[in-house]
C-alpha positions in Angstrom: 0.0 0.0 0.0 1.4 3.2 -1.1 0.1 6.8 -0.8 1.6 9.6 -2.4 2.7 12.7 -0.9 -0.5 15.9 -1.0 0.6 17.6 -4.7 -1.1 21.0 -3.9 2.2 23.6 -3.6 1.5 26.3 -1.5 3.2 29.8 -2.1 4.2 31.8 0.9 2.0 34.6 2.1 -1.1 32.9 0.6 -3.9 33.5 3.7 -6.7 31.4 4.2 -9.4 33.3 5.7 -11.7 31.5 8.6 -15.6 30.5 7.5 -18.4 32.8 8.3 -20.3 29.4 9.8 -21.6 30.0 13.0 -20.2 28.0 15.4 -21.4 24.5 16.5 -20.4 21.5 18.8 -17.8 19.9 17.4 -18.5 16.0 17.0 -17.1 14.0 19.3 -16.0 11.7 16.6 -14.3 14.3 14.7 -12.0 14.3 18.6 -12.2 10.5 19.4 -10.4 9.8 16.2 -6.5 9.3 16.0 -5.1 12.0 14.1 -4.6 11.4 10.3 -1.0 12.1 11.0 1.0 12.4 13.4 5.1 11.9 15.0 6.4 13.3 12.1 10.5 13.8 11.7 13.3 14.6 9.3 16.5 12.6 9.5 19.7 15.0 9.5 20.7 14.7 6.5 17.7 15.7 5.2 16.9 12.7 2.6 13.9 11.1 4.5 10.5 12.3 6.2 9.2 9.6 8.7 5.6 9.9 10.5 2.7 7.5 11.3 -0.9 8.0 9.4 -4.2 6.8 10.8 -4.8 3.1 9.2 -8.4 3.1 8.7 -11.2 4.0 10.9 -11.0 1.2 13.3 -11.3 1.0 17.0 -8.1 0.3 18.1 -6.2 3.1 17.5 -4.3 1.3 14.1 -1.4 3.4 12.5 1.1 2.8 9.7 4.1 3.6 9.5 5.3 6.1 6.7 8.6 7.2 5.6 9.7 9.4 2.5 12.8 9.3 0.4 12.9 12.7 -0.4 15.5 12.6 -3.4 12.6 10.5 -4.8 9.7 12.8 -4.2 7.1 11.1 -6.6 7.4 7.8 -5.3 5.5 8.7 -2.1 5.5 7.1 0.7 6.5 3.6 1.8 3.7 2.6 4.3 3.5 -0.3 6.6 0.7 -1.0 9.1 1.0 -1.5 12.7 0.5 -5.6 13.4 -2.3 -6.7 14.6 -1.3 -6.7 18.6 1.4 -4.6 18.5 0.5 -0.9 17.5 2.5 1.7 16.5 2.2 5.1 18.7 5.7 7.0 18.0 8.3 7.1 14.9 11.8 9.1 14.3 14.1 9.6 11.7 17.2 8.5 13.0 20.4 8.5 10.5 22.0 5.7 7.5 18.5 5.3 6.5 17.3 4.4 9.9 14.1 4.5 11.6 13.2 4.2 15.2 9.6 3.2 15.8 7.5 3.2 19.2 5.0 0.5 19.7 3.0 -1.2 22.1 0.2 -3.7 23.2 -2.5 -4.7 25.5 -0.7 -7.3 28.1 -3.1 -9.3 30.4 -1.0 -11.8 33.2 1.1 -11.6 36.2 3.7 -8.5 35.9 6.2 -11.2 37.5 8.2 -8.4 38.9 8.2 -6.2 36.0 7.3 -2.9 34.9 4.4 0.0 36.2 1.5 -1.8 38.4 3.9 -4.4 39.9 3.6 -3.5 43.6 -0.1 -3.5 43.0 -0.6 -6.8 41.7 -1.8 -5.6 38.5 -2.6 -8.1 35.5 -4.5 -6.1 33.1 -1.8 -3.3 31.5 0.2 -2.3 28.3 3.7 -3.0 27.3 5.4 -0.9 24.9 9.2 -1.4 22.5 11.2 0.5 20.9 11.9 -1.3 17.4 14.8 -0.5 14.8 13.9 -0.6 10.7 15.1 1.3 7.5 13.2 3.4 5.2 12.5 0.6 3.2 10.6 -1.6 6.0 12.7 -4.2 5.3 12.6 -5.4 8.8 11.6 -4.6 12.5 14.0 -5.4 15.3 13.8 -5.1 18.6 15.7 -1.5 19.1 19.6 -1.5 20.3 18.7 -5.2 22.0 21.7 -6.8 20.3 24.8 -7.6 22.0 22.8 -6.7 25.3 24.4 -9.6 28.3 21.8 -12.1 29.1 23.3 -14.8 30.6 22.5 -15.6 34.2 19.0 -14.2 34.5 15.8 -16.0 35.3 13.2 -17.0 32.8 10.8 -15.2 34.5 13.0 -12.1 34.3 13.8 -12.7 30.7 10.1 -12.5 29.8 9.5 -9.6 31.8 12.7 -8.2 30.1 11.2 -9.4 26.4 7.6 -7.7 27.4 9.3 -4.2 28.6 12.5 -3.9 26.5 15.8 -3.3 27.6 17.0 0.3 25.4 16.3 3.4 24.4 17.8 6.1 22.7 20.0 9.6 24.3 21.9 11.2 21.8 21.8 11.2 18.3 25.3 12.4 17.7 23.9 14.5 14.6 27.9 15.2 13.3 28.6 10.5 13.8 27.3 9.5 10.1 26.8 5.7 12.2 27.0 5.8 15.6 24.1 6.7 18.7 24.4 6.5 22.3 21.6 4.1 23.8 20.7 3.6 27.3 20.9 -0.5 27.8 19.6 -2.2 30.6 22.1 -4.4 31.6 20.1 -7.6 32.3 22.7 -9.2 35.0 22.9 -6.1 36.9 19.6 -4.3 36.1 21.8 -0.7 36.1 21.9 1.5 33.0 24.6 0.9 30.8 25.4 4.2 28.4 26.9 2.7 25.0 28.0 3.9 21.5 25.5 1.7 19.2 26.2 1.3 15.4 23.3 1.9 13.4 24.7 -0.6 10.7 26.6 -3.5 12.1 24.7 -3.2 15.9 28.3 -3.0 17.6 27.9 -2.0 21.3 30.7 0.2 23.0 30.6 0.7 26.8 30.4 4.1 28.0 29.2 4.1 31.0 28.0 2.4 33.6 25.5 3.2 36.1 23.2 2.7 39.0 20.1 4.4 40.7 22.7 7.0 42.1 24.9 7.6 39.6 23.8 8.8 36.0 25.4 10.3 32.8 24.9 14.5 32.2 25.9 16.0 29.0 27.5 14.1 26.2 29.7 15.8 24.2 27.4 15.9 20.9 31.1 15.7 18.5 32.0 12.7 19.5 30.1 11.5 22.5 32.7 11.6 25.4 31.1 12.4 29.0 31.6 15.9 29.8 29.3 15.9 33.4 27.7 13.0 35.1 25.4 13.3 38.9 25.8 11.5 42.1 23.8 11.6 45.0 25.1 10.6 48.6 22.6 9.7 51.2 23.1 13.1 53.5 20.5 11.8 56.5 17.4 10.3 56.9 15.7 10.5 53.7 17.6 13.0 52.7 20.2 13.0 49.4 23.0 15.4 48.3 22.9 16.2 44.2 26.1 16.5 43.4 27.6 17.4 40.1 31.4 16.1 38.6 32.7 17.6 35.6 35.4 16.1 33.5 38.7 17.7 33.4 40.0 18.8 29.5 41.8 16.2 27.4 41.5 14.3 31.0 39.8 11.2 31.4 39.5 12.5 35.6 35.9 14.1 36.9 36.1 16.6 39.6 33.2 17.4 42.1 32.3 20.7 42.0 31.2 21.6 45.5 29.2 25.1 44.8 26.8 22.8 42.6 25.8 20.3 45.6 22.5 21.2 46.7 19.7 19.2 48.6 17.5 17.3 46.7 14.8 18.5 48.2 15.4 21.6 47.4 14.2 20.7 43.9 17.1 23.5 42.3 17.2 23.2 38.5 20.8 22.5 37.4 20.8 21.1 33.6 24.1 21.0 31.8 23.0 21.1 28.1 25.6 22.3 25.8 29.3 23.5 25.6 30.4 26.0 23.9 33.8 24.8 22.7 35.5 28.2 22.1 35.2 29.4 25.5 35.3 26.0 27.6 32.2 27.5 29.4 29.1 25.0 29.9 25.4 26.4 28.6 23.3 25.7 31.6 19.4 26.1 32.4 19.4 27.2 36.3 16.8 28.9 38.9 19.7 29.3 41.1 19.8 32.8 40.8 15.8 33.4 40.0 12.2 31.9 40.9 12.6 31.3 36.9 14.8 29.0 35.2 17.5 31.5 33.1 19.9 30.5 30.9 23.6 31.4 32.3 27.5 30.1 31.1 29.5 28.7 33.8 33.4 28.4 34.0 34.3 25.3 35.3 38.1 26.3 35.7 37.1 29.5 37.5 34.4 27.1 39.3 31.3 30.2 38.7 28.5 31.5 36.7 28.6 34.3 34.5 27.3 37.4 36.5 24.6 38.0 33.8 22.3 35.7 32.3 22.5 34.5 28.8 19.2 34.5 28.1 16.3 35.3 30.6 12.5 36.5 30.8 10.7 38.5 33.3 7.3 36.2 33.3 8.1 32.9 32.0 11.2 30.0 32.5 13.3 29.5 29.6 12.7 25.9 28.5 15.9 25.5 26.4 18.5 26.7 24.0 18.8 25.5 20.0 21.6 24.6 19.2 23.1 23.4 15.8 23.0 20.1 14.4 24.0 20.6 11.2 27.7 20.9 9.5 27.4 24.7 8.5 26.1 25.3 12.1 26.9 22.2 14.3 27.2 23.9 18.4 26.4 27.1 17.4 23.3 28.9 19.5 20.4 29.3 16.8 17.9 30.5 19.3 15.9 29.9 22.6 12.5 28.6 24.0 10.3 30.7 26.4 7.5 28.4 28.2 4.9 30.9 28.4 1.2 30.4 27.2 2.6 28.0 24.5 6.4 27.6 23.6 8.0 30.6 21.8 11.0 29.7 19.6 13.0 33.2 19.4 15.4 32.6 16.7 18.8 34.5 16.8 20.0 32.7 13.5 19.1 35.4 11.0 18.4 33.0 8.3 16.0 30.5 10.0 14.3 33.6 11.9 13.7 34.8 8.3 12.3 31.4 7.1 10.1 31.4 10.2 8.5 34.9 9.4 7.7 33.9 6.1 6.3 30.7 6.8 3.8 32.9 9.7 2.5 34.8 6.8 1.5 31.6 5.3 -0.2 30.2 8.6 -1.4 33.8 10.2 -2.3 33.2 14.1 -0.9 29.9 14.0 2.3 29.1 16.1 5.6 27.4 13.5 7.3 25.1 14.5 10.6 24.0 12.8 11.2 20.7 13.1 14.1 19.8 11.0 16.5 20.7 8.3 19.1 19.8 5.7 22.3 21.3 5.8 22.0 24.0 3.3 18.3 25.0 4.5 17.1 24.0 1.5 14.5 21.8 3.2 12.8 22.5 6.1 10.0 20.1 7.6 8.2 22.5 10.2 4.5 22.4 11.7 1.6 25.2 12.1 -0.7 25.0 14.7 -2.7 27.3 17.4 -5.7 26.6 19.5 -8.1 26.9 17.1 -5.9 24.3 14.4 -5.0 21.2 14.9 -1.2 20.6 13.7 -0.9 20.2 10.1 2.7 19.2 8.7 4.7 20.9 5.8 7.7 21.1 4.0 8.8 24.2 3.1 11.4 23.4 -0.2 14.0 25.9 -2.0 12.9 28.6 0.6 9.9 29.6 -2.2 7.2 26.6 -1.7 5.3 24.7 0.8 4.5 21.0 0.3 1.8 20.0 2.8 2.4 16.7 4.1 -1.2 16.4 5.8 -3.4 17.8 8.7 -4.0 16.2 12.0 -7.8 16.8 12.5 -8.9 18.2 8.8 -12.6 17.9 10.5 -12.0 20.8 12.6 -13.7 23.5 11.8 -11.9 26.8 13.6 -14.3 28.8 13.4 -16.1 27.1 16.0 -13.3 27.2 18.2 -12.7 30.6 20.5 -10.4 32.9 22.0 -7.5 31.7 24.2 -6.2 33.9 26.6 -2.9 33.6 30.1 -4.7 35.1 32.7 -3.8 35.7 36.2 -5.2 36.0 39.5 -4.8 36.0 43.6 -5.5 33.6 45.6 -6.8 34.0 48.6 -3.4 34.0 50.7 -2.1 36.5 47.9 -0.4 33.9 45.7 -0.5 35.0 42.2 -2.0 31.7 39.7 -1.4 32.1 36.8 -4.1 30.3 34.0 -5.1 29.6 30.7 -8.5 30.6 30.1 -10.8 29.4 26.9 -13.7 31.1 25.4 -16.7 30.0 23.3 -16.6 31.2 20.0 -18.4 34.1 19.8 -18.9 35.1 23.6 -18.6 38.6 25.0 -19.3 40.0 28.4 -22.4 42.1 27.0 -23.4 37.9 26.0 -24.1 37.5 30.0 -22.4 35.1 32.0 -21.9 31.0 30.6 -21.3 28.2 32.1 -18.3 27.5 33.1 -15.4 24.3 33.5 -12.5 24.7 36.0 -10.2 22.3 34.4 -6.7 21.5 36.9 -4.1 19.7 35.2 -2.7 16.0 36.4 1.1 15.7 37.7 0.5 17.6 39.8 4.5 18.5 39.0 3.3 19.8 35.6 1.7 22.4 33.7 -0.5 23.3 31.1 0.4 24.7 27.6 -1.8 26.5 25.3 -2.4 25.5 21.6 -4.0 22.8 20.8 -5.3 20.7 23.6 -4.4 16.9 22.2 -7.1 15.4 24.9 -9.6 17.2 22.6 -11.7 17.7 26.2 -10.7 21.9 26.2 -12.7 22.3 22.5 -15.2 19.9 23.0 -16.9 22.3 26.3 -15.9 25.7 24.4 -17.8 23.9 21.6 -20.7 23.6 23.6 -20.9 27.0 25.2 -18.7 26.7 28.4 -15.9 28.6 29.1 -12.3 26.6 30.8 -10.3 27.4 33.1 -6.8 26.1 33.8 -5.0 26.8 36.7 -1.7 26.2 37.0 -2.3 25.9 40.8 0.3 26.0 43.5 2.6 22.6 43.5 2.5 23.2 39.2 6.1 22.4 38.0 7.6 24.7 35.1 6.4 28.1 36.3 8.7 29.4 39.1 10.4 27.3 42.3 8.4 29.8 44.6 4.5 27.9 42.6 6.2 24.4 42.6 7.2 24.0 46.2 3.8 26.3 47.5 2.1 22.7 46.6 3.9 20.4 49.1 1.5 18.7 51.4 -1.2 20.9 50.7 -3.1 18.3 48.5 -6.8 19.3 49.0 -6.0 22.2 51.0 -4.4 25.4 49.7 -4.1 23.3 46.2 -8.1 23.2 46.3 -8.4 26.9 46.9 -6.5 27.8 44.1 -9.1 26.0 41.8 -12.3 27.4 44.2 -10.2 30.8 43.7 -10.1 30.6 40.0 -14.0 30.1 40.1 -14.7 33.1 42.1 -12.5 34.8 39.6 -14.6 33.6 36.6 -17.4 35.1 38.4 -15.5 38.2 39.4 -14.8 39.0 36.1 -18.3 38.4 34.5 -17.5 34.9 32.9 -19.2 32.3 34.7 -22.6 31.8 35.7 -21.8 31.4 39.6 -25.1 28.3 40.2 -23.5 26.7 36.4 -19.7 25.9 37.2 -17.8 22.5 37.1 -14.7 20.8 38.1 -13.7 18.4 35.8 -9.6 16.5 35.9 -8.2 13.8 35.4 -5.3 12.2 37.6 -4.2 14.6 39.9 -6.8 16.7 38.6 -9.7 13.6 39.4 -7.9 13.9 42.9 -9.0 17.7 42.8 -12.8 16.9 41.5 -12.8 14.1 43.7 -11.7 16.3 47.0 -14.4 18.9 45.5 -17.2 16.4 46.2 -16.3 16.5 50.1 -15.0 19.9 50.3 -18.3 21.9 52.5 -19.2 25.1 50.7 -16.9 24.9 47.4 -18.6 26.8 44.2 -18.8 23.7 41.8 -22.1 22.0 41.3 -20.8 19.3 40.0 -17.7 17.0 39.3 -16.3 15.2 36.9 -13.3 13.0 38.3 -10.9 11.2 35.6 -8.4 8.3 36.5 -8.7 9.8 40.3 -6.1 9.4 43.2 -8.9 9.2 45.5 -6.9 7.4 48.6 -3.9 9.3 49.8 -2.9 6.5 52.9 -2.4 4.1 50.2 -1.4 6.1 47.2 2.0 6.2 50.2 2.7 3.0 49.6 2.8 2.9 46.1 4.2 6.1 44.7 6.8 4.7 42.7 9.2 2.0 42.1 11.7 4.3 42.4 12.9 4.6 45.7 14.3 8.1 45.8 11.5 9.1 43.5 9.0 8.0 46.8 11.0 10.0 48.9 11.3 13.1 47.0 7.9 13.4 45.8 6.0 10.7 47.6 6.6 12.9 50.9 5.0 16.2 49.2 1.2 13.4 48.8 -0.2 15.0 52.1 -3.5 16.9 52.7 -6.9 16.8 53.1 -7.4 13.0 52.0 -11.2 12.7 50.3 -11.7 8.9 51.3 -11.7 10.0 54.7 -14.3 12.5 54.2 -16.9 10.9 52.1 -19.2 11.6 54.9 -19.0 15.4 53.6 -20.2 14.6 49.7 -22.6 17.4 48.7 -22.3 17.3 44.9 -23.2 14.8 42.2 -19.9 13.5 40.7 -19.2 11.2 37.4 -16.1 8.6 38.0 -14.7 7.4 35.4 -11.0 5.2 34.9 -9.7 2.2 32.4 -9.5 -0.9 33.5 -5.6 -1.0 32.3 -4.7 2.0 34.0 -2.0 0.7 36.6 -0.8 4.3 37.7 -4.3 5.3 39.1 -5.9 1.8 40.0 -9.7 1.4 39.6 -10.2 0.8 43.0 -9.3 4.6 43.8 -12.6 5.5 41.5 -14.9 2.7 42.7 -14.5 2.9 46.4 -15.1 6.8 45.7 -18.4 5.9 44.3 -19.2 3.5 46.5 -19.1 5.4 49.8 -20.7 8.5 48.5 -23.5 7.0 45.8 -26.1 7.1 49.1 -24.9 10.5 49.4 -25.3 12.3 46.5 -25.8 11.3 42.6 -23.2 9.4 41.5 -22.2 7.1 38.8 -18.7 5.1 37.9 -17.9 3.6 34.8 -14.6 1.8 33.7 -13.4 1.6 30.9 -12.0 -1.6 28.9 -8.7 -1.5 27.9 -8.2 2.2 28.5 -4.7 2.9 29.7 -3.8 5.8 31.9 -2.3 8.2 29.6 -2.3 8.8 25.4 -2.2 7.7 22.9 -6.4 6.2 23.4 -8.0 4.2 21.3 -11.2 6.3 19.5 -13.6 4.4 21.9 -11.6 5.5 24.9 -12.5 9.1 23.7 -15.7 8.8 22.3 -16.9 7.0 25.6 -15.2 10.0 28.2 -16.7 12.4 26.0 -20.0 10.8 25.6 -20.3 10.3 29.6 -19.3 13.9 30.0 -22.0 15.1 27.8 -24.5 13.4 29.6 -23.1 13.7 33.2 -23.5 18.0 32.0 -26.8 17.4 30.0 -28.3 16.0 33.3 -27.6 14.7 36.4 -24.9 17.1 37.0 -27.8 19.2 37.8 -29.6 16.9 39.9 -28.3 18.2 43.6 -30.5 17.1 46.0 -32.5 14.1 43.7 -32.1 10.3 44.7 -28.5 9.0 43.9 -27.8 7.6 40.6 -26.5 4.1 40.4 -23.6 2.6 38.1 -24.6 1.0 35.0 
């Protein structure tokens, strides 16, 4: 089966103006869908495209692989289809005509040891591998598994090993025409082994070696030697040191640098990610000297940081720096990334922030996003998306013409999507939250107030970006007339170390305010209709709908609580597998805990979770609904073979979205009537 690549040519500064149709609810299979494509990637030298297409309409979520051989542009695309089990849900161009591919499965039967849900006895889950072809599809391997030790293991440990994998990839070493580093999983030892992998005879090349304490930093992207690596040292009690070693010039010796050791708990951002190889100096992304991440150069022979930033921004953390991978440009800084409502590439290379302005006039309002190039320019793959469009893929050629390559959602109409606004507001201790707040299309203040959804993110060490909202849950309430909030609540990772750390042990508590807060707000401000306003999460977020339900005189009438935590004694005991990962975060789960307050339920509240999802167990849901269904209208409904996170299949979506519009055409306004039961 081959498809051709989309013929239209596009000319720059052509604009497409919105439709005049009035806007409507946008289908919820035109959402539940997988996208028509998606994953899409340009190897470095520039001859091949790879992404996955939808295969088909089918239930499963089935996707084929595609890849382009763009020296042979009329050929199209060679396409392969995911297997029948195993499903493909993540592709990259890699280099010598090599393609790494993502899949995964449903897997039903004991863990045996292995993998997310072990500790809980799960037996209903997915497994997912990394797999190695070439642009051809001549054959799928198993990704950087050869030459990996397996003698002296169990059986049981070599299936649990076959089921999870055992690599996956860390540098790409863009100027090594063969070579990758790959993390291996060194099946005697069970530590991470670092090795430089040959894309075409699969010879392994130790590294590195190391353990739950003792990890790789930056890799020199010329030739892949060290250049930092991170140990932490048990300080006391549950307490760790962070500390950093950087490797002495033309030395194979790493010295600890003792003005980087900080407390882990302390949560400081130190990320080595570049070295600029005139100087010796290290690019580094740091809130040591601000509540944002700058950033700075250090000088590891004069052991300090520059007394200036490099790059900084008075409201928002800087979320990286671009460098070349390219010959003509290979280490030199081609721009930065500010994480403010959505990700703004500021180029400082002339030429690509040229390309980029042209490419905005042919996709006005919509955010670009380059995503690869050859090394003359002559090619650039890039994306165009916003809010109100789904991502569509191109390929801007000879700097004159666009080739579109396809769109993710062509169904969408915009013009039944709204505005999208960063708000902020105070909390009631005085803590600034900020928000991304979401319009119907259409709406004004002299409309009256709507109804509205306060919508809290999961993590909770996260946050939310604007654009387009992949869950497809943010358009399809605008769609119907409500407008969303999102609070990036205290305990929200990415927005300032003063937010993040607000959040520790306040689950349910100052946490909840900051949603009940960004409700009054919506009122305040002539939004919301103050008796029509919703929670609705999922994960953390389910925690916060769930803690709604039992939290006396909170402004929601209803809640809708996705994949909840619901049970913070136990959620203790099963944080992580990660030992330090329990201890650094699993200390900051403390709070108001809603299964000890189900005596308090005062709102009607939909449940809902998949019955593969082993990071939030079913039972956190269902006992929910079963101590407060006396109490108030309630219902709970699992969901078959729904994981926890994306990639879903279509009836995943179409079945959350089709409870949520009945939960909201209905019961959600029922306070007060007899309790509803589960199906």
């Amino acid at each position: 089966m081959k498809r051709r690549l989309l013929p239209a040519l596009v000319v720059l500064g052509v604009c497409t103006a919105l439709p005049a149709s009035a806007a409507k609810p946008i289908p919820i299979e035109a959402l539940a869908r997988a996208p028509l494509i998606q994953s899409v990637s340009m190897s470095a030298d520039g001859r091949n495209i790879v992404a996955l297409l939808r295969a088909g309409d089918g239930e499963d979520g089935a996707t084929a692989l595609a890849t382009w051989q763009l020296d042979r542009p009329d050929a199209g695309p060679r396409l392969t289809a995911s297997g029948d089990r195993m499903k493909f849900i993540g592709a990259s161009a890699l280099k010598a005509d090599r393609v790494l591919v993502l899949a995964r499965q449903e897997w039903t039967g004991a863990l045996e040891g292995c993998g997310e849900g072990k500790a809980l006895g799960a037996t209903r889950t997915f497994v997912q591998k990394a797999y190695l072809t070439d642009v051809g599809h001549s054959q799928f391997d198993e990704a950087f598994a050869k030459n990996a030790r397996k003698l002296g293991i169990s059986e049981a440990m070599q299936r649990c090993l076959e089921r999870a994998g055992t690599a996956s990839l860390v540098s790409a070493l863009p100027l090594d025409p063969e070579n990758v580093i790959v993390r291996q999983l060194n099946e005697v030892t069970l530590g991470a082994e670092y090795v430089l992998y040959n894309l075409k005879t699969d010879k392994a090349t130790s590294l590195f070696r190391g353990s739950s304490r003792s990890t790789p930093g930056l890799f020199n992207p010329r030739n892949g030697e060290i250049l930092t690596r991170t140990e932490l040292e048990a300080d006391s009690g549950n307490e760790y040191l962070q500390k950093i070693y950087i490797r002495q010039p033309g030395s194979e010796a790493f010295e600890l640098h003792d003005n980087l050791t900080r407390k882990l708990s302390e949560r400081y951002t130190i990320d080595f990610v570049g070295l600029d190889e005139k100087s010796g100096k290290f690019y580094v992304l740091t809130d040591l000297f601000s509540d944002l991440v700058e950033a700075r150069m250090y000088d590891p022979a004069k052991r300090e940081f520059d007394p200036e930033p490099l790059v900084a921004h008075p409201q928002f953390p800087i979320l990286g720096l671009i460098l070349g991978t390219r010959p003509s440009d290979f280490n030199q800084v081609l721009g930065f990334t500010v994480g403010g409502m959505v990700p703004e590439t500021v180029w400082v290379d002339p030429e690509l922030k040229a390309i980029e302005a042209g490419l905005r006039k042919a996709h006005p309002g919509q955010r670009i996003s380059i995503l690869g190039y050859n090394d003359d320019r002559s090619r650039v793959l890039y994306a165009a998306e916003s809010h109100r469009h789904p991502t569509s893929y191109h390929l801007l050629v000879d700097r004159r013409k666009v080739l579109p390559l396809g769109q993710s959602r062509p169904d969408i109409d915009p013009a039944d999507i709204g505005e999208q606004r960063w708000v902020r507001y105070k909390a009631r201790d005085g803590l600034e939250i900020p928000a991304i707040l979401d319009l119907p299309a259409g709406w004004s203040k002299e409309k009256g107030p709507i109804p509205a959804v306060v919508h809290p993110h999961g993590g909770p060490w996260a946050r939310d970006f604007g654009g387009w909202d992949r869950s497809g849950w943010v358009p399809f309430l605008t769609s119907r007339g409500y407008a969303v909030l999102r609070p990036q609540y205290r305990g929200s990772q990415g927005l300032g170390r003063r937010l993040w750390l607000a959040g520790d042990a306040e689950w349910g508590q100052k946490m909840q305010d900051d949603k009940d807060d960004g409700a009054r707000w919506l009122v305040e401000q002539g939004i919301a209709d103050p008796k029509r306003i919703v929670i609705f999460g999922y994960s953390y977020g389910g925690f916060a709908a769930a803690a709604a339900v039992v939290r006396p005189g909170g402004p929601f009438r209803c809640a809708i609580s996705g994949a909840p935590v619901t049970d913070l004694g136990r959620l203790g005991t099963s944080w992580s597998d990660n030992r330090i990962q329990r201890i650094l975060q699993g200390r900051t789960v403390r709070g108001m805990d809603p299964m000890k307050n189900t005596d308090k339920a005062s709102i009607p509240v939909l449940l809902f979770v998949g019955d593969r999802d082993v990071r939030t167990p079913s039972w956190h849901a269902e006992n929910f609904y079963k101590a407060v269904r006396d109490r108030v209208p309630a219902r709970f409904e699992l969901i078959p073979d729904q994981p926890h996170s994306l990639p879903w299949y279509a009836r995943h979506l179409r079945t959350q979205l089709g409870l949520i519009e009945d939960f909201l055409g209905g019961t959600c306004w029922s306070l007060g009537q007899t309790a509803a039961s589960s199906p």
